[in-house]
N, CA and C atoms as a LAMMPS dump frame, in Angstrom:
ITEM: TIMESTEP
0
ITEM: NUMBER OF ATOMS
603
ITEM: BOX BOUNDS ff ff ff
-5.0000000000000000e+02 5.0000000000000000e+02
-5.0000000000000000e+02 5.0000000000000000e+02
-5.0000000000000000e+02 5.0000000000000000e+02
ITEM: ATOMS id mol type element x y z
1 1 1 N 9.549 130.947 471.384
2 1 2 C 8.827 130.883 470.12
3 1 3 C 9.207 132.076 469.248
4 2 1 N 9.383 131.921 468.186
5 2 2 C 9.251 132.96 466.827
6 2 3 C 8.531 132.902 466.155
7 3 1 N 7.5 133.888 466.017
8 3 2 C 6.093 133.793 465.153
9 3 3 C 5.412 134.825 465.538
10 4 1 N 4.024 134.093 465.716
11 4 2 C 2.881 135.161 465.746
12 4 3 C 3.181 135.948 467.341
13 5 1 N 3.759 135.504 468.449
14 5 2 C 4.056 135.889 469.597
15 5 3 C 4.738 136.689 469.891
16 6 1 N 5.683 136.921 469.182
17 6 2 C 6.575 137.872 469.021
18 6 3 C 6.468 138.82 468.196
19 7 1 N 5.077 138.688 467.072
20 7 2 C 4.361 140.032 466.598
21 7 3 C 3.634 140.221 467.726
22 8 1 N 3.149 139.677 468.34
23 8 2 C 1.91 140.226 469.616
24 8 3 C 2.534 141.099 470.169
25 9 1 N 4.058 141.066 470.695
26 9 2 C 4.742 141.19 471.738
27 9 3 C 5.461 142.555 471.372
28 10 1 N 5.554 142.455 469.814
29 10 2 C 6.161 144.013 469.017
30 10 3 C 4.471 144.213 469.471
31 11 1 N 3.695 144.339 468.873
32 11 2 C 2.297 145.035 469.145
33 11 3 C 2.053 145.342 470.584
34 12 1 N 2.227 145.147 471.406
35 12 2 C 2.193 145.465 473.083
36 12 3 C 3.057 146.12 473.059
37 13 1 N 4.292 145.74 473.116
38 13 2 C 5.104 146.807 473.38
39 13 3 C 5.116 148.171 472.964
40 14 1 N 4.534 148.275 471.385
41 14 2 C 4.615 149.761 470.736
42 14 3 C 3.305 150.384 471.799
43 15 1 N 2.323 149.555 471.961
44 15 2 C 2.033 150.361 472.826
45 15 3 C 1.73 151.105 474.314
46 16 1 N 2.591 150.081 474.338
47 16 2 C 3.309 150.764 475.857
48 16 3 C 4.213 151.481 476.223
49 17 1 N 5.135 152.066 474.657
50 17 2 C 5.912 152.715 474.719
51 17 3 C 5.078 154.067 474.265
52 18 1 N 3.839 153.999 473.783
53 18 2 C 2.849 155.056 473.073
54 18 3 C 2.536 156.133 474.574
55 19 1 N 2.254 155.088 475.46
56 19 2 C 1.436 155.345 476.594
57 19 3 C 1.915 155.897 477.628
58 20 1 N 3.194 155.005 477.68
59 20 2 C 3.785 154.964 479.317
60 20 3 C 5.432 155.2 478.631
61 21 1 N 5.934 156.13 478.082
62 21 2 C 7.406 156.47 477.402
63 21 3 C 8.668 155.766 478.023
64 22 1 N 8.539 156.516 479.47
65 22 2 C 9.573 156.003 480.549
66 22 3 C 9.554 154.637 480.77
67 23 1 N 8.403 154.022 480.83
68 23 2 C 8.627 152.609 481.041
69 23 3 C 9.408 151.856 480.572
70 24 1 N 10.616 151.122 481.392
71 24 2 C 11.899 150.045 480.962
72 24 3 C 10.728 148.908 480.227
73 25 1 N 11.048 148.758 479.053
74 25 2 C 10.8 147.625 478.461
75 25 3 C 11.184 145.946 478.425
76 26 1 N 10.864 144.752 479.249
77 26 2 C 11.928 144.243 479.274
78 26 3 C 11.051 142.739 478.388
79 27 1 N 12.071 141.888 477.652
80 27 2 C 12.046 140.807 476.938
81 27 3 C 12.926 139.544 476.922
82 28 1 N 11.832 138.441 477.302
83 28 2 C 12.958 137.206 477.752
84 28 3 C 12.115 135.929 477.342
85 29 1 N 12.935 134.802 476.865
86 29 2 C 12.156 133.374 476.688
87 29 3 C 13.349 133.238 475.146
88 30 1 N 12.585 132.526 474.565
89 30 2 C 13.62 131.975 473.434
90 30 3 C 14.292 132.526 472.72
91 31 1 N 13.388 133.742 471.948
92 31 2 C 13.845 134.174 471.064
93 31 3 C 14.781 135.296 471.289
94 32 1 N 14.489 136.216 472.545
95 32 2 C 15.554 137.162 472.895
96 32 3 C 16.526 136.666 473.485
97 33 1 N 17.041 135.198 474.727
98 33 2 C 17.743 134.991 474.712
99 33 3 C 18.527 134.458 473.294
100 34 1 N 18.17 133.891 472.272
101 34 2 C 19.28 133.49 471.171
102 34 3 C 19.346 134.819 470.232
103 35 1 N 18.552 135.587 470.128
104 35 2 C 18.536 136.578 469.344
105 35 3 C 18.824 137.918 469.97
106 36 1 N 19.32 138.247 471.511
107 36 2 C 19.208 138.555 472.615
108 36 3 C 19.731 140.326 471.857
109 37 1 N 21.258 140.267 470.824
110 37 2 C 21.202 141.575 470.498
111 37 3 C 20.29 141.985 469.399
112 38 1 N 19.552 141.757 468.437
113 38 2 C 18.375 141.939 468.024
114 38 3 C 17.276 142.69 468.38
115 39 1 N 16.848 142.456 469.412
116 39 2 C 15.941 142.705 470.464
117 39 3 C 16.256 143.895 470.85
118 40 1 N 17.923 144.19 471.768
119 40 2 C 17.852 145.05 472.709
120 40 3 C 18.388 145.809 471.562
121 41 1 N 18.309 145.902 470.065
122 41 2 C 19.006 146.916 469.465
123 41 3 C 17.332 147.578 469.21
124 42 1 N 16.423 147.261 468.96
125 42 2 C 15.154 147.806 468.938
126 42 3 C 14.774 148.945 469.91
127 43 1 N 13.986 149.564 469.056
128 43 2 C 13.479 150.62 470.185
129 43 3 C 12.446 150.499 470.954
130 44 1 N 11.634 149.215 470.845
131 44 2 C 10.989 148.735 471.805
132 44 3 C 11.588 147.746 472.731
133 45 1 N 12.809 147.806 472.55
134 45 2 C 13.196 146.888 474.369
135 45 3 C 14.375 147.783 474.916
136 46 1 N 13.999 147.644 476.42
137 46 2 C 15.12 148.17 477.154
138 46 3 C 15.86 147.12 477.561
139 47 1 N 15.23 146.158 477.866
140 47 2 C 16.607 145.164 478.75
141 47 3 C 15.888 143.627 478.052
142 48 1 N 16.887 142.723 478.015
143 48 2 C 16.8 141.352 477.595
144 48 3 C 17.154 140.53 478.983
145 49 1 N 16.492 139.443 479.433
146 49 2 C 16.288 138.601 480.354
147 49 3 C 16.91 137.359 479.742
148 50 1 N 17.866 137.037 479.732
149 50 2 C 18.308 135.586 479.089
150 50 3 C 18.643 134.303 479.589
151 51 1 N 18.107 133.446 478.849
152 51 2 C 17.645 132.322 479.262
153 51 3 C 16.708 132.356 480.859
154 52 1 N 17.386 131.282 481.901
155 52 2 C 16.564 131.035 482.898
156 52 3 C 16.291 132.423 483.444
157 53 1 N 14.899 133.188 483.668
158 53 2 C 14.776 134.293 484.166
159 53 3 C 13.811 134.527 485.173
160 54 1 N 13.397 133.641 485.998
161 54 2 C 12.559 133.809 487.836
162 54 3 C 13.621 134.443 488.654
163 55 1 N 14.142 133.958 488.454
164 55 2 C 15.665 135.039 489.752
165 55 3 C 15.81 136.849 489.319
166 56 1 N 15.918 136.535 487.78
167 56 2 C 16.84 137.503 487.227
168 56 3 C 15.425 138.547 487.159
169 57 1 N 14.239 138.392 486.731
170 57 2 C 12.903 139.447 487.218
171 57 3 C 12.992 140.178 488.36
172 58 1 N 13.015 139.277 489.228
173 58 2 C 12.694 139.534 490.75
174 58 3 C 13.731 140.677 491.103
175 59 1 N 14.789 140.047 491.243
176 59 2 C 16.199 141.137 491.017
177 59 3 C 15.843 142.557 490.113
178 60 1 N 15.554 142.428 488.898
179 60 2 C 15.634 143.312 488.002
180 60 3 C 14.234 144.429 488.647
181 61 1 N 13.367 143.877 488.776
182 61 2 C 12.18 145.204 489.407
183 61 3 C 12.38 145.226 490.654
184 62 1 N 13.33 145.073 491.37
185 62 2 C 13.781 145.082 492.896
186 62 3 C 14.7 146.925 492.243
187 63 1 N 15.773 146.285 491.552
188 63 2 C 16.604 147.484 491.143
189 63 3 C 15.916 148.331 490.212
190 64 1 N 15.181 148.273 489.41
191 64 2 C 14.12 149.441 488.784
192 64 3 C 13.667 149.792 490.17
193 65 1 N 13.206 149.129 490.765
194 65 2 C 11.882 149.86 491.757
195 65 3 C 13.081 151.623 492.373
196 66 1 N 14.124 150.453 493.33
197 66 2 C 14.755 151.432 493.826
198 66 3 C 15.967 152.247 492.942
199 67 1 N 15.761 151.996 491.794
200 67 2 C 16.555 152.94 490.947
201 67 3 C 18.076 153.156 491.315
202 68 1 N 18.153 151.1 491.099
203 68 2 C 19.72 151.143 491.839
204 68 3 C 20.638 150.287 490.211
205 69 1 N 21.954 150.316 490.162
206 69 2 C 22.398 150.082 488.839
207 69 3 C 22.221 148.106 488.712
208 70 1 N 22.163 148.242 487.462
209 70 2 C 21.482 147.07 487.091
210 70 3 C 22.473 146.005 486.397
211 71 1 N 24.071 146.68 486.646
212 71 2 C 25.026 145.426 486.395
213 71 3 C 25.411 144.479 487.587
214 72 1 N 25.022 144.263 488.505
215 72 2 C 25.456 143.594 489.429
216 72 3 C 23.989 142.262 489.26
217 73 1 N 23.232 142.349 488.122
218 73 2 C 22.052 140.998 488.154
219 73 3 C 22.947 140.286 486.629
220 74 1 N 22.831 139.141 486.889
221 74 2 C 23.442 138.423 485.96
222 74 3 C 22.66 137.829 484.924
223 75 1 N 22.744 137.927 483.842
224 75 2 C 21.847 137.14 482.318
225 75 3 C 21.025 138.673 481.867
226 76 1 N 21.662 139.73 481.66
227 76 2 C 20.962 140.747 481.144
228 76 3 C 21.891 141.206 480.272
229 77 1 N 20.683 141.756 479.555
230 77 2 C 21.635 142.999 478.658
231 77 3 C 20.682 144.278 478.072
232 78 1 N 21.041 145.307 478.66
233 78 2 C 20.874 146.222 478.69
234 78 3 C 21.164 147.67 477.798
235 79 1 N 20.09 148.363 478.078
236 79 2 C 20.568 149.94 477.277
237 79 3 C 20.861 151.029 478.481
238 80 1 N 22.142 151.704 478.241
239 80 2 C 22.653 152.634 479.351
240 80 3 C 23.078 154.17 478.54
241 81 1 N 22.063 155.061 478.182
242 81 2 C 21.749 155.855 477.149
243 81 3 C 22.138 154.981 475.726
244 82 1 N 23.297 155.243 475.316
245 82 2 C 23.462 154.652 473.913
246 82 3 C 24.253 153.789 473.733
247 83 1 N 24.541 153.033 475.496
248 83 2 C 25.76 151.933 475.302
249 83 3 C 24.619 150.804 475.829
250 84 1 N 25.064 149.545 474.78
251 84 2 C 25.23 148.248 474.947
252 84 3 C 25.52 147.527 476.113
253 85 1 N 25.032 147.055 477.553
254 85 2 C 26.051 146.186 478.256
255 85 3 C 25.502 145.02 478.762
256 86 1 N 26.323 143.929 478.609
257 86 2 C 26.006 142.412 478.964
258 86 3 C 26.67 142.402 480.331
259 87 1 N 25.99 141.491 480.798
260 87 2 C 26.03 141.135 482.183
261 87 3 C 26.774 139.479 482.191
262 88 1 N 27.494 139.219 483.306
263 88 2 C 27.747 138.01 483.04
264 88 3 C 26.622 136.794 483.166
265 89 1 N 27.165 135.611 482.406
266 89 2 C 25.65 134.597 482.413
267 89 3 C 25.359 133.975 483.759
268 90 1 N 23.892 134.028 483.996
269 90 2 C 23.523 133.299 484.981
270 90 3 C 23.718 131.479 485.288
271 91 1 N 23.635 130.993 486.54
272 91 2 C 23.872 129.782 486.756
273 91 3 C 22.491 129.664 486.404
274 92 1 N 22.215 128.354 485.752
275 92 2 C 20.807 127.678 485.795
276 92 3 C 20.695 126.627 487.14
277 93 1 N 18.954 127.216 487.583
278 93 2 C 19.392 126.651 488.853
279 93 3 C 17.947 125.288 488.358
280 94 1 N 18.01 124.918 489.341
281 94 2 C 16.967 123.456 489.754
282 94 3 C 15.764 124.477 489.832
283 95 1 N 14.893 123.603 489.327
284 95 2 C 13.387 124.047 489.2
285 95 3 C 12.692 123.647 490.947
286 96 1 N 13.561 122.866 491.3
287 96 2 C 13.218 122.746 493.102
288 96 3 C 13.441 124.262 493.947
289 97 1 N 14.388 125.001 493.399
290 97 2 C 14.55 126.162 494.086
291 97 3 C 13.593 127.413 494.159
292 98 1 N 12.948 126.74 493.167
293 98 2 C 11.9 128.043 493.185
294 98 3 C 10.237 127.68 493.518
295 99 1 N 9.409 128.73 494.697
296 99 2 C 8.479 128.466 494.687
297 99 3 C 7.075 127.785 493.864
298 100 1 N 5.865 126.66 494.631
299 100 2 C 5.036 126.246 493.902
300 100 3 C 4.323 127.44 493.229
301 101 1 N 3.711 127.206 492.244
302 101 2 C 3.339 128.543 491.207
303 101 3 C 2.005 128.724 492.204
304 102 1 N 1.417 129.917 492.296
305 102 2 C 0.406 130.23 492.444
306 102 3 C -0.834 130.894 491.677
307 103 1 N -1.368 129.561 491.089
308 103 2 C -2.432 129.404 490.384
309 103 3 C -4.02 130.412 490.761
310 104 1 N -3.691 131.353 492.141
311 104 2 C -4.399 132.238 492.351
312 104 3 C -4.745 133.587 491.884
313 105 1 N -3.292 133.915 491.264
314 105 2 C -3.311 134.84 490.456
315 105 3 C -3.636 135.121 489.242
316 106 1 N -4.004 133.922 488.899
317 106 2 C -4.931 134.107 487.453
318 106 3 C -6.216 133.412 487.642
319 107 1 N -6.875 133.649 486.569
320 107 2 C -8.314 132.908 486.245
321 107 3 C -8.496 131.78 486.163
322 108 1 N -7.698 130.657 486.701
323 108 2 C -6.782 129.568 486.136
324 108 3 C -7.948 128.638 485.58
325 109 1 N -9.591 128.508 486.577
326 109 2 C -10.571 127.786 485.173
327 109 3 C -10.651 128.476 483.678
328 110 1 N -10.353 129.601 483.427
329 110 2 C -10.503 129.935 481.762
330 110 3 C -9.27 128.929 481.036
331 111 1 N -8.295 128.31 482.008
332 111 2 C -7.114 128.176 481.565
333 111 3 C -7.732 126.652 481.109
334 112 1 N -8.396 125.781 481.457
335 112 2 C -8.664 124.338 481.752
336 112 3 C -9.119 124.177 480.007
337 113 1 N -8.806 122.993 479.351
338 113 2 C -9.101 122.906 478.081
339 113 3 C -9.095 121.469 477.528
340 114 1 N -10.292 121.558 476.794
341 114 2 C -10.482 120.086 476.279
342 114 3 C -9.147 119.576 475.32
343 115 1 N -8.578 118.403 475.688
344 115 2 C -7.57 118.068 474.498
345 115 3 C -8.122 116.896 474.529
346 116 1 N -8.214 116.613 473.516
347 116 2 C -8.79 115.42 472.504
348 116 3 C -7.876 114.121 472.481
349 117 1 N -6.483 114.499 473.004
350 117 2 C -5.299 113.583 473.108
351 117 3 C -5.21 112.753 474.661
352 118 1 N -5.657 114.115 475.719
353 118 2 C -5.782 113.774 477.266
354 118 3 C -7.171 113.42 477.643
355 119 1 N -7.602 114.956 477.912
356 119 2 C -8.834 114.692 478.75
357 119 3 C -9.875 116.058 478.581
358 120 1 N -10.995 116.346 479.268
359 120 2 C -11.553 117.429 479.278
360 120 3 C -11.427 118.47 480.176
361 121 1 N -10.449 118.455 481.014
362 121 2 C -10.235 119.39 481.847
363 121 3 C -8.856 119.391 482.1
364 122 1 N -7.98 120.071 481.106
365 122 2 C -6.805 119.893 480.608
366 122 3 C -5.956 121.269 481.113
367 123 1 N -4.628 120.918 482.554
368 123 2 C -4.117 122.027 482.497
369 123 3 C -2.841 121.816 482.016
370 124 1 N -1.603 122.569 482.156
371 124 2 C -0.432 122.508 481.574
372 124 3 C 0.508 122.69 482.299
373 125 1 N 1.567 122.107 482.395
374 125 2 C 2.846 122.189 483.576
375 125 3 C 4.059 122.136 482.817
376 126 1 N 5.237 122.977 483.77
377 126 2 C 6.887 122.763 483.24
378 126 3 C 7.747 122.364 483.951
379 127 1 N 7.94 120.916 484.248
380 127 2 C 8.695 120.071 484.984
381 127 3 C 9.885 120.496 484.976
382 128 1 N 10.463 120.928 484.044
383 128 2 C 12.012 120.915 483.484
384 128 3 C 12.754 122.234 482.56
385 129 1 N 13.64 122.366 482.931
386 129 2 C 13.692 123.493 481.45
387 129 3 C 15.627 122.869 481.225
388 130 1 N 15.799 123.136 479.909
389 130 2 C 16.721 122.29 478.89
390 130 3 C 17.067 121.33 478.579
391 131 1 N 18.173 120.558 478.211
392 131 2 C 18.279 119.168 477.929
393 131 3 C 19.829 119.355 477.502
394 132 1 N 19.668 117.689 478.006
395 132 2 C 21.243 117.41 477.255
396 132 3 C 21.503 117.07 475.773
397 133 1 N 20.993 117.193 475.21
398 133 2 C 21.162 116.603 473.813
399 133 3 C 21.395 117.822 472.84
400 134 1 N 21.997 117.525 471.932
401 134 2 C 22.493 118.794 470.848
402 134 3 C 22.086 119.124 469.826
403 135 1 N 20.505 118.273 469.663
404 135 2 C 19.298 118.327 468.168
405 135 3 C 19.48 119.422 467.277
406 136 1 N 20.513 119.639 466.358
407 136 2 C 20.424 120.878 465.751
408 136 3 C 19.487 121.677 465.215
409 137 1 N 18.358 121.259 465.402
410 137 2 C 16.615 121.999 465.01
411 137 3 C 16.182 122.842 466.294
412 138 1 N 16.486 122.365 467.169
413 138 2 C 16.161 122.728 468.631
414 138 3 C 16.515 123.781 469.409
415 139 1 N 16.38 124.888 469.898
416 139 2 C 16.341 125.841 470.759
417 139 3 C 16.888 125.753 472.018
418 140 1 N 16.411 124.928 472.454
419 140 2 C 17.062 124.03 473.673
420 140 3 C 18.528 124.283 473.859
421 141 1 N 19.498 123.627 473.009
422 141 2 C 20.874 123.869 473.457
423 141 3 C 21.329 125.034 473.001
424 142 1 N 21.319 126.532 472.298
425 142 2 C 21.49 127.494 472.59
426 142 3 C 21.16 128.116 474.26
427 143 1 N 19.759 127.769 474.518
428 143 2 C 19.16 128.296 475.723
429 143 3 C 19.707 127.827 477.337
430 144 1 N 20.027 126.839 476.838
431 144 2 C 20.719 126.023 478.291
432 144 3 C 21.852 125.566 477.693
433 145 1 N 22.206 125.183 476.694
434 145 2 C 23.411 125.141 476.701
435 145 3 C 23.793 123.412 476.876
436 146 1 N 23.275 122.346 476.79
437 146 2 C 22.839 121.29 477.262
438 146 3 C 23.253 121.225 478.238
439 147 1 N 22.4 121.438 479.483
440 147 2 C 22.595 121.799 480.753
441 147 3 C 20.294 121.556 481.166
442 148 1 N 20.433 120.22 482.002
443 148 2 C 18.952 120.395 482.443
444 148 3 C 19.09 120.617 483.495
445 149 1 N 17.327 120.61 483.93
446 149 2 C 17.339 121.207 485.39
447 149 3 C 15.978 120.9 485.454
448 150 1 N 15.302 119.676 486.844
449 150 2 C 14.268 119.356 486.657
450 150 3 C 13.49 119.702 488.582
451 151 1 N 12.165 119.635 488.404
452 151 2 C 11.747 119.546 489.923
453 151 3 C 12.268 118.047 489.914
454 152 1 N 12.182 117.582 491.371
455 152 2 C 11.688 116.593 491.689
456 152 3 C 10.671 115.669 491.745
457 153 1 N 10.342 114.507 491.637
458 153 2 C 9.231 113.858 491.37
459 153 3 C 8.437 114.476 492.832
460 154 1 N 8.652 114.463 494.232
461 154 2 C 8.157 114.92 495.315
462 154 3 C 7.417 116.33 494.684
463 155 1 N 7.962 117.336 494.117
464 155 2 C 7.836 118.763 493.735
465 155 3 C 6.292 118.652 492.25
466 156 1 N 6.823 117.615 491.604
467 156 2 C 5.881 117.198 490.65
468 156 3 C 4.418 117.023 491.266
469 157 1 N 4.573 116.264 491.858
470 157 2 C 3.263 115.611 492.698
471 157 3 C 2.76 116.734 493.747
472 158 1 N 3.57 117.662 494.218
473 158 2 C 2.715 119.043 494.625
474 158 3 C 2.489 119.767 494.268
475 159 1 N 2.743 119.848 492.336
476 159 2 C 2.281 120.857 491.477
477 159 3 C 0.738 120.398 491.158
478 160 1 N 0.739 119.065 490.841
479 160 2 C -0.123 118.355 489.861
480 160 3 C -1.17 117.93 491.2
481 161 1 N -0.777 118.021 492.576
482 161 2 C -2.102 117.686 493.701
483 161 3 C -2.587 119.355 493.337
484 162 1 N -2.084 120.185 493.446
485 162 2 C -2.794 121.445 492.981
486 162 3 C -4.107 121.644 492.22
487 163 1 N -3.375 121.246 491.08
488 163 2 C -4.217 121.166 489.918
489 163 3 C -5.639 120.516 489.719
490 164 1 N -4.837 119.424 490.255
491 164 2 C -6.426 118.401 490.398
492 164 3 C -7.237 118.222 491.66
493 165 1 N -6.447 119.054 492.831
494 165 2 C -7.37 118.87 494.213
495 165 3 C -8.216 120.193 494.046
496 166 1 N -7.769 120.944 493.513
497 166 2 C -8.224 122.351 494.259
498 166 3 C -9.123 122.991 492.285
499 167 1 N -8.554 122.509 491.24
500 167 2 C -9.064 123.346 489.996
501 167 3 C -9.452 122.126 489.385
502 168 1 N -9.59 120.86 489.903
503 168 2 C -10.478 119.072 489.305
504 168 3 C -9.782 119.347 488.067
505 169 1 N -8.562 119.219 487.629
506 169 2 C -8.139 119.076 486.305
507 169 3 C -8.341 117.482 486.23
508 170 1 N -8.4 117.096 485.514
509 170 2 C -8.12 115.703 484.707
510 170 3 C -7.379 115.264 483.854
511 171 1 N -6.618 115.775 483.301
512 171 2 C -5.398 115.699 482.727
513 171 3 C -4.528 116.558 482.816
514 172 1 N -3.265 116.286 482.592
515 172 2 C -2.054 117.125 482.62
516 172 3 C -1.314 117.461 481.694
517 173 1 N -1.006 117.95 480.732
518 173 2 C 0.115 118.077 479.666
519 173 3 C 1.347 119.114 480.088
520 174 1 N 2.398 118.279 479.641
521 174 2 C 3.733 118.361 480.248
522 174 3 C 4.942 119.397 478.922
523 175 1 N 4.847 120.479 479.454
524 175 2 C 5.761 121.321 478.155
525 175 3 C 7.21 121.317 478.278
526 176 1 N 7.592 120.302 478.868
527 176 2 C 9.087 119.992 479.294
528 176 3 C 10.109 120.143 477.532
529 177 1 N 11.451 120.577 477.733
530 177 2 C 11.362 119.973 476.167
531 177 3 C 11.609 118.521 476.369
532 178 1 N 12.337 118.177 477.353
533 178 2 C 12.712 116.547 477.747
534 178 3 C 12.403 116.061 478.793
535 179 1 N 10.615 115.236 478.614
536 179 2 C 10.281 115.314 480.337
537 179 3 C 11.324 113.816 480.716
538 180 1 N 11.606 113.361 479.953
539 180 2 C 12.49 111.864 480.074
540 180 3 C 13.984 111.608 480.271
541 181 1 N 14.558 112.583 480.357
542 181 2 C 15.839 112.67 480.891
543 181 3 C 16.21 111.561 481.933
544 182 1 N 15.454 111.92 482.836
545 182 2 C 15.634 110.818 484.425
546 182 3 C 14.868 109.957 484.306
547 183 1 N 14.984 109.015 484.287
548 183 2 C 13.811 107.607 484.66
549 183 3 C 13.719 107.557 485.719
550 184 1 N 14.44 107.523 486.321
551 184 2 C 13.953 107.098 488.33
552 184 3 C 13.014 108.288 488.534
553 185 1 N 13.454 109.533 487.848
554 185 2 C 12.26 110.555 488.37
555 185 3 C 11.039 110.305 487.607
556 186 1 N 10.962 109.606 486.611
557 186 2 C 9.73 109.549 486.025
558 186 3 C 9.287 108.612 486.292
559 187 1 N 9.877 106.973 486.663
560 187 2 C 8.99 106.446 487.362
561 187 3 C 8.265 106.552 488.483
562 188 1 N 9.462 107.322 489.777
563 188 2 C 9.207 107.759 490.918
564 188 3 C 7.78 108.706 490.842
565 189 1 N 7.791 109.62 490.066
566 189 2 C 6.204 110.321 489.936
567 189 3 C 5.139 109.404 489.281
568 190 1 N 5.59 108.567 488.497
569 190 2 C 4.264 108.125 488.13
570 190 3 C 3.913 106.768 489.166
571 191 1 N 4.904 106.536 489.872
572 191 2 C 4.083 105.584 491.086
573 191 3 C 3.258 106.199 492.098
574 192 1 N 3.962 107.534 492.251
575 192 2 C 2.966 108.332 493.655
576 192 3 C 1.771 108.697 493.002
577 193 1 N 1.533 109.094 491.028
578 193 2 C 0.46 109.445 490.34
579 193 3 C -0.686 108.012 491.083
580 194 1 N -0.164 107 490.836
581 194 2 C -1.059 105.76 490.795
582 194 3 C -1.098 105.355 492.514
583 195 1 N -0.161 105.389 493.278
584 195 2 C -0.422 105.268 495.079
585 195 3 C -2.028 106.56 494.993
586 196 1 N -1.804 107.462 494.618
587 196 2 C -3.053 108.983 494.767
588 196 3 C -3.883 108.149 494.28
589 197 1 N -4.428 107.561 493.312
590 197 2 C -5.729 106.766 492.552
591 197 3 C -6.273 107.735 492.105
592 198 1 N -5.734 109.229 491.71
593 198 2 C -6.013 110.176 490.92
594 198 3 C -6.618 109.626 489.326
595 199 1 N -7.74 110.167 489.271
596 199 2 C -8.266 109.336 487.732
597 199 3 C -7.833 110.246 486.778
598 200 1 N -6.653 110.684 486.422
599 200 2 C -6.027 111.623 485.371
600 200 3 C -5.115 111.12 484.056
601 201 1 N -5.061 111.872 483.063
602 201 2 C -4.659 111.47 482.511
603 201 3 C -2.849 112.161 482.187
């Protein structure tokens, strides 16, 4: 997103650079990957996370922690006193490779919300991240590059038993940019939705 989020995000950051000086600053999701030198030319970011970034975190405060050099993680770009350096780009991997989210770590009922479109106990999921298509309005093929990458319908149905066994959601809304790419995967989940007799929307 570019907007009000990315004023929030200048506003946090200034003051965390107020507070905590030393602290590596780091920034990743749409706008720093396409705008990626922008960002790291600011004096509120130290490092840019680009595009797909669950691997490239984990890695990156692995090597902050132990204060080991930070070109050997791939999809970054970095400040090294007053030099510039890009890292080579990461593979985008399958959304199967990475662990079910754990909805324990947050408050996740403040998260539940009436939508007027679904239902009254409304949570939110990301099946997928990019697409193949080349929509020149779209964000999407800068970010992936038209290149998708989806769970599995199996992986779907153990996000969304989550949701509704354990936090009674009742509806689901899906922030995929293309939850329709695959049909066999979208029928395949919405038959196991209806085998469950889950009353969701």
């Amino acid at each position: 997103m570019i907007g009000h989020q990315i004023q929030e995000g200048l506003h946090f950051a200034e003051a965390v650079r107020n507070v905590f000086p030393k602290t590596k600053i780091v920034w990743g999701g749409a706008a720093p990957t396409i705008l990626a030198h922008v960002f790291i030319n600011s004096s509120l970011a130290d490092i840019v996370i680009k595009a797909q970034g669950e691997k490239a975190i984990v890695e990156l405060a692995k090597a902050l922690e132990s204060k080991k050099s930070l070109s050997n993680i791939k999809g970054l770009l970095y400040k090294n006193r007053k030099k510039i350096i890009k890292t080579p780009e990461r593979e985008i991997l399958s959304k199967d490779a990475f662990a079910l989210y754990n909805y324990d770590l947050i408050p996740t009922e403040r998260y539940l919300k009436k939508d007027e479109q679904i239902n009254s106990r409304v949570l939110n999921h990301v099946s997928s991240q990019g697409c193949p298509f080349g929509c020149g309005f779209c964000s999407e093929v800068s970010l992936y590059h038209r290149h998708w990458v989806a769970e599995s319908a199996e992986k779907i149905v153990r996000e969304v038993s989550i949701l509704v066994e354990t936090y009674n959601a009742n509806g689901i809304k899906f922030y995929d940019a293309n939850f329709f790419v695959d049909k066999s995967r979208v029928l395949s989940f919405a038959q196991r939705i209806l085998d469950k007799g889950w009353k969701i929307k």
